[in-house]
PALUMTI-829274 format. One record per residue (C-alpha): z, y, x; residue number from 1. Coordinates in steps of 0.05 Angstrom, whole numbers, plus 32768, in hexadecimal, padded with zeros to 4 digits. Layout:
! PALUMTI-829274
PT    w    v    u   n
PT    Z    Y    X NUM
...
//
This chain:
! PALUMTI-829274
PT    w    v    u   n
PT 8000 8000 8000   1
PT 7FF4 804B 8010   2
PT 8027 8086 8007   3
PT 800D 80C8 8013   4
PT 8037 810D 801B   5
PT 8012 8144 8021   6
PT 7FDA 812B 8058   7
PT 8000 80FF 8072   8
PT 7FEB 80B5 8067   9
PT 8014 8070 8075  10
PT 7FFB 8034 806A  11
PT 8035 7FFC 8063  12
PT 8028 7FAA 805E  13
PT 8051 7F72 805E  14
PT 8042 7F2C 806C  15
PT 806E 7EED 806A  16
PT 806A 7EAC 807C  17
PT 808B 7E66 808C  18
PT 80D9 7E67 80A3  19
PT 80DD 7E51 80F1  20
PT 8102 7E13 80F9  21
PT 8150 7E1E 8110  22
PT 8154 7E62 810D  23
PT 819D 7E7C 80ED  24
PT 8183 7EC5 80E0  25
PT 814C 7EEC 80C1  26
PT 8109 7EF7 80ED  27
PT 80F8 7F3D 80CE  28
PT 80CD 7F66 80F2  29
PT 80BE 7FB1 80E2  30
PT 8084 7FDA 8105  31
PT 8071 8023 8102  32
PT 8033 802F 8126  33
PT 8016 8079 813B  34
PT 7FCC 807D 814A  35
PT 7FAC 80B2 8164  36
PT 7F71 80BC 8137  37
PT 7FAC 80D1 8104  38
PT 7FA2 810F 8118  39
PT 7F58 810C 8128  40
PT 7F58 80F5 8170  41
PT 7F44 80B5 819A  42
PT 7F66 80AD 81DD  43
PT 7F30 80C0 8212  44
PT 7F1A 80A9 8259  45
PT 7F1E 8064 8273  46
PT 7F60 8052 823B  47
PT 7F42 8054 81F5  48
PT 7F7F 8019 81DE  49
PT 7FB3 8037 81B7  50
PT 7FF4 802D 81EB  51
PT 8036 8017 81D3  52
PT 8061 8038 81A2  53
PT 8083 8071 81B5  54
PT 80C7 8086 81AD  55
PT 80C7 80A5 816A  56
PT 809B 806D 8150  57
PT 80D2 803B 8162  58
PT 8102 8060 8148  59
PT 80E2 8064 8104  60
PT 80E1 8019 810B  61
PT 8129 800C 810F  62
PT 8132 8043 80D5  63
PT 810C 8019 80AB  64
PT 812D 7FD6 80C1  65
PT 816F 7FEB 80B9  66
PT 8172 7FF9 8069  67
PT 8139 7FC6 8059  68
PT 815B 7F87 8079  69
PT 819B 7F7D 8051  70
PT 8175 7F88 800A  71
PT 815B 7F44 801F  72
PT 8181 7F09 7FFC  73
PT 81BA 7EED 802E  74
PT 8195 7EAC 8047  75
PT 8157 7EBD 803E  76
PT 8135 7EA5 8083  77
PT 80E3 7EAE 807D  78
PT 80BE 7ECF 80AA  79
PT 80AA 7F21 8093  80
PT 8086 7F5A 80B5  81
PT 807F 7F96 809D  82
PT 8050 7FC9 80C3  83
PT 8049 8015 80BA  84
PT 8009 8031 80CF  85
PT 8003 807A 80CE  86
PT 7FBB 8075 80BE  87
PT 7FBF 80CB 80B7  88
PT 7FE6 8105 80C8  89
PT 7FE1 8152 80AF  90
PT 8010 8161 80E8  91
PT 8042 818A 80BA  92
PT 8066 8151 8096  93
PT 8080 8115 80C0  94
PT 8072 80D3 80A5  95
PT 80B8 80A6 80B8  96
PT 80E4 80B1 807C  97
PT 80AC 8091 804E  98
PT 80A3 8054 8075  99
PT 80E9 8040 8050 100
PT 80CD 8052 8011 101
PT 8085 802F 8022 102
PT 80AA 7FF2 803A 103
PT 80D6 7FE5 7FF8 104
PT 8099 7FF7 7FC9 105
PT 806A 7FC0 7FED 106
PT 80A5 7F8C 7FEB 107
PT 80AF 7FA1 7FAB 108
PT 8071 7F8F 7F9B 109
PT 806A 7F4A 7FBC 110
PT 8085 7F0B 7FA5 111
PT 80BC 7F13 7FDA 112
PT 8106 7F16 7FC0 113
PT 8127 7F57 7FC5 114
PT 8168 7F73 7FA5 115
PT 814F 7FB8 7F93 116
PT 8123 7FF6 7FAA 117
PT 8134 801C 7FDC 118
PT 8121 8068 7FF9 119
PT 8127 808D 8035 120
PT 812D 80D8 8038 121
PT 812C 810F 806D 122
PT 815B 8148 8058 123
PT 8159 818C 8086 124
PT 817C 81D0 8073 125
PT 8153 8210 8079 126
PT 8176 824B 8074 127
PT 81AA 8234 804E 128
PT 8186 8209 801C 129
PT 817D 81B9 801D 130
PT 8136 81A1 8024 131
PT 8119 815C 8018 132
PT 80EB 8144 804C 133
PT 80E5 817E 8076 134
PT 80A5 8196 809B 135
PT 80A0 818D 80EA 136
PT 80A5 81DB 80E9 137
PT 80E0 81DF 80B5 138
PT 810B 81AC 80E0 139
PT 8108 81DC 811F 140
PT 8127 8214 80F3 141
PT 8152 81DF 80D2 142
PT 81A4 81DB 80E7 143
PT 81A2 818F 80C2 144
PT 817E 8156 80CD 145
PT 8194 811E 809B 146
PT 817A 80E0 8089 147
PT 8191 80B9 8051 148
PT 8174 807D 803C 149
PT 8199 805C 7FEC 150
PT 8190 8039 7FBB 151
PT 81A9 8047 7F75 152
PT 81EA 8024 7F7F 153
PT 81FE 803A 7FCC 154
PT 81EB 8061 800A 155
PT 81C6 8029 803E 156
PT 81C3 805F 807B 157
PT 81CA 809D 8093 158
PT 81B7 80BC 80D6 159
PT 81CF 8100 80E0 160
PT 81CC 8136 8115 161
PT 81E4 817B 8107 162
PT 81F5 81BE 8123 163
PT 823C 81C5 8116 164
PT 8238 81BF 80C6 165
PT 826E 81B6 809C 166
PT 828D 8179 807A 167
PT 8289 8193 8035 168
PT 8235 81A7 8049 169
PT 8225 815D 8064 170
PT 823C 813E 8023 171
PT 821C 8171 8001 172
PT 81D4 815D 801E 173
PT 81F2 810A 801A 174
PT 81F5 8111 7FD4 175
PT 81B4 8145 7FD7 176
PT 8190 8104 7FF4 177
PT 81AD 80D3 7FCB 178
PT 8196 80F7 7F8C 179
PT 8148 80F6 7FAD 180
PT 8154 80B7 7FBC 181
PT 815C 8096 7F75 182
PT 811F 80BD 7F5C 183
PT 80F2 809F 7F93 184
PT 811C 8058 7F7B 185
PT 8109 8068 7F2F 186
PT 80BC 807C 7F4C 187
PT 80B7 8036 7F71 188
PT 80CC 800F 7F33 189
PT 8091 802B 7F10 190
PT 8061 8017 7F44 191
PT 8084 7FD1 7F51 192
PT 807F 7FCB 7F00 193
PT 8036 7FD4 7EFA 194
PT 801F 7FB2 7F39 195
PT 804F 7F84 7F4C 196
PT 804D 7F3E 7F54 197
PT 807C 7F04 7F3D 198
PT 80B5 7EED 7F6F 199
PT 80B2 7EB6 7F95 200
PT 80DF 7E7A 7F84 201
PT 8117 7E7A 7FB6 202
PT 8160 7E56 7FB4 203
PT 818F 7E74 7FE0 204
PT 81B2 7E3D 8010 205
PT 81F1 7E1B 7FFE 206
PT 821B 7E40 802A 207
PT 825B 7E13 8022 208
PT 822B 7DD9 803E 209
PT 821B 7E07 807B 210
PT 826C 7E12 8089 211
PT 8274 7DC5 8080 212
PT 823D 7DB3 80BA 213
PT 8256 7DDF 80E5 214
PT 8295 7DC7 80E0 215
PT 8282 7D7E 80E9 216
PT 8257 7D96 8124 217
PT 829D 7DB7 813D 218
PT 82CA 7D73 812E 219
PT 8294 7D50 815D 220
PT 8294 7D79 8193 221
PT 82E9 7D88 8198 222
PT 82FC 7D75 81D9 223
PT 82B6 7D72 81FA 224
PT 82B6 7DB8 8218 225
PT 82BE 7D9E 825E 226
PT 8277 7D70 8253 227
PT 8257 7DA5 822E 228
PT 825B 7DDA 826F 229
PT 824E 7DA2 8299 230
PT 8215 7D95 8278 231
PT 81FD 7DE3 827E 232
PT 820E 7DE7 82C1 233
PT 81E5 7DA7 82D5 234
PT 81AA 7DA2 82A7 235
PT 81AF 7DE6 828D 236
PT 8199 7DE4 823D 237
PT 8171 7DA0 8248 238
PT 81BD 7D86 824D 239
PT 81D6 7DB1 820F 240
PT 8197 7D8E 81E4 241
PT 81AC 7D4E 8202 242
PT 81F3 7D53 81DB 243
PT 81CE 7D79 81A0 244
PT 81A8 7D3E 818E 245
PT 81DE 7D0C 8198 246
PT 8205 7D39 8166 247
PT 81CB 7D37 8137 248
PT 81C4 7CEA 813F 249
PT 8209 7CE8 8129 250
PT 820A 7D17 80F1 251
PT 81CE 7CF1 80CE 252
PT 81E5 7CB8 80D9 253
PT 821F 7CC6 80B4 254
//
């Protein structure tokens, strides 16, 4: 999907696939790519690659990451990626807070489980007054720089850097982002309603069996320390999978 402010253009997928075997976390990846023809150039010379992502394009990354990941279901172990390509740029509004907003709409949209939407907001103050997504020029005269990513129940993140404001102002422009927040939540339902796709069928994983194995797996090994780091000294890991599949041959067995 595309979400355009102003002239500038972002272009967010996502793409799933197949849980890795034995992994005990969740392999999401988030990617926010800047390409020079955004803003109407192609890298000269000898280099016409793109290079790696800068500094600000990592950081817009993580600032996606960080309030998209727990909305997944607790479990939930297939593989996503979710790329942000700033496909263009009017050079007056920055594109970062809407990757949040682009990312929730398009898993919105997919048959992936998700708890909710969520939205990302940039919130600057210019001469006195609280401003949603501020331009590049406005944040250089701003004395706030606030981001506040929520849902309609609860904050998911802030980042904040100010110039000595005041308690009583910062919650002001919290609660200023919150509000902008659940009308960019209310927008994405719309969109998720009309275009969206049905949910995949997923069954979270009996956690109490989890606990259990683990503590079998901890009965076996009581007292084995002394083996196990003799085993990692000597073999290194080949002598740590050694015992691991003895405990499995056990475990089965059983």
């Amino acid at each position: 999907m595309t979400i355009r402010y102003g002239d500038t253009v972002l272009l967010v997928t996502v793409c799933e696939g197949e849980p890795r075997p034995g992994i005990d976390f969740f392999p999401l990846t988030v990617d926010f790519e800047e390409r020079m023809y955004a803003i109407g150039k192609v890298p000269g010379s000898f280099f016409r690659r793109e290079g790696r992502p800068g500094t600000d394009a990592t950081l817009a990354a993580r600032m996606t990451d960080r309030p998209i990941r727990p909305l997944f279901p607790k479990g939930f172990k297939r593989e996503v990626q979710i790329s942000c390509l700033l496909i263009a740029s009017d050079r007056q509004n920055p594109a970062e807070p809407f990757a949040t907003v682009g990312a929730s709409v398009a898993i919105g949209m997919s048959p992936l489980p998700f708890e909710q939407p969520v939205s990302s907001v940039a919130v600057g103050r210019v001469n006195g007054k609280l401003k949603a997504f501020p331009t590049y020029e406005e944040q250089e005269q701003s004395d706030l720089e606030l981001t506040v990513a929520a849902t309609d129940d609860s904050i998911v993140m802030l980042e904040v850097g100010a110039k000595e404001v005041s308690e009583a102002d910062l919650i002001a422009a919290i609660e200023y982002g919150e509000k902008v927040c659940r009308e960019l939540n209310a927008l994405q339902r719309e969109v998720i309603a009309a275009f969206g796709k049905p949910k995949m069928a997923w069954v979270a994983p009996n956690a109490d069996a989890e606990i259990a194995l683990k503590e079998r797996v901890k009965k076996i090994l009581a007292g084995r320390e002394e083996e196990l780091m003799s085993a990692l000294k000597g073999e290194g890991f080949r002598g740590i999978d050694e015992i691991g599949k003895q405990v499995t041959e056990q475990i089965s067995k059983e």
